[in-house]
C-alpha positions as CSV (number, residue, x, y, z in Angstrom):
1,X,18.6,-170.4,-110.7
2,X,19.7,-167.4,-112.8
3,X,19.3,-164.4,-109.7
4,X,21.5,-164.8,-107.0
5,X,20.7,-161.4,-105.6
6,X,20.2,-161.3,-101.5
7,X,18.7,-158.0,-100.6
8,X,19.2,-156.9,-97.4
9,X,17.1,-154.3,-95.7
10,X,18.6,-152.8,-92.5
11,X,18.9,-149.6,-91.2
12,X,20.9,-147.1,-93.4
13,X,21.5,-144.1,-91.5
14,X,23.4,-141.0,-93.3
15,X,26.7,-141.9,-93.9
16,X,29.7,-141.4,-91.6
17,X,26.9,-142.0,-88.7
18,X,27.2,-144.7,-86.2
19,X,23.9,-145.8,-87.9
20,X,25.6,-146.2,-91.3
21,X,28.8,-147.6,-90.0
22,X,27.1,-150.3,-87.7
23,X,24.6,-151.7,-90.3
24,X,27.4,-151.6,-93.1
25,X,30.1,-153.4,-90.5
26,X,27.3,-156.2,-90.4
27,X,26.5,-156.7,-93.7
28,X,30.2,-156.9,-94.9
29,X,32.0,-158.3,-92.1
30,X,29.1,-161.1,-91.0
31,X,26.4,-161.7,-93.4
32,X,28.6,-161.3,-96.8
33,X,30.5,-163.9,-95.6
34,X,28.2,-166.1,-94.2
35,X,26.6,-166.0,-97.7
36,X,29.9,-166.3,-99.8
37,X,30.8,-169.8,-97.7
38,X,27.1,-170.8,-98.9
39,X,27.9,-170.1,-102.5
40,X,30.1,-167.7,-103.7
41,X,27.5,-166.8,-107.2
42,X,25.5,-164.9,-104.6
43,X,25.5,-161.2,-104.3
44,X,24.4,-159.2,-101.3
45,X,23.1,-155.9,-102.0
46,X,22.0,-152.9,-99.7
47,X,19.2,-150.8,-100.1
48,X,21.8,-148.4,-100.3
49,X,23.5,-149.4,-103.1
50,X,20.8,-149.3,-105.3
51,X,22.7,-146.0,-107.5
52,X,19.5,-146.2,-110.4
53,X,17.7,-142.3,-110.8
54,X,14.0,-142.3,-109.4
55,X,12.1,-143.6,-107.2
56,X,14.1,-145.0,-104.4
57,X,11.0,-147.0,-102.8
58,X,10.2,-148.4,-106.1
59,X,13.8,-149.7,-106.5
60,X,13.2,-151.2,-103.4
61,X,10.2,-153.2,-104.1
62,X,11.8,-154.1,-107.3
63,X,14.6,-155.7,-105.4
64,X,12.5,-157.2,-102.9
65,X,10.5,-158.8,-105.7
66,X,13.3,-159.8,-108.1
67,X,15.9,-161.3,-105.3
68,X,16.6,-165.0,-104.5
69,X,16.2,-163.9,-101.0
């Protein structure tokens, strides 16, 4: 298996917002590890993390398609 991208779509939320601070606490304190005690060659990324110029939907459906999960 060469990607060992997990995308995660979740709320995002401007940051500095209870939004942004809730959905990033979950990711990195609950599914990251989850994931890492699975096998630690996966990556979890965040819509948000995406930092690529353009379109910022079109990253997203890139991601979507190109991810292991």
């Amino acid at each position: 298996m060469k990607n060992k991208t997990i995308f995660i779509i979740t709320p995002i939320g401007k940051k500095g917002t209870d939004t942004y601070n809730k959905y990033l606490a979950i990711c990195k304190d609950l599914i990251e590890p989850t994931v890492k005690s699975v096998d630690n060659d996966f990556k979890v990324v965040r819509a948000d993390q995406i930092a690529k110029p353009g379109s910022f939907v079109k990253d997203i459906l890139e991601h979507i398609r190109n991810s292991y999960i």
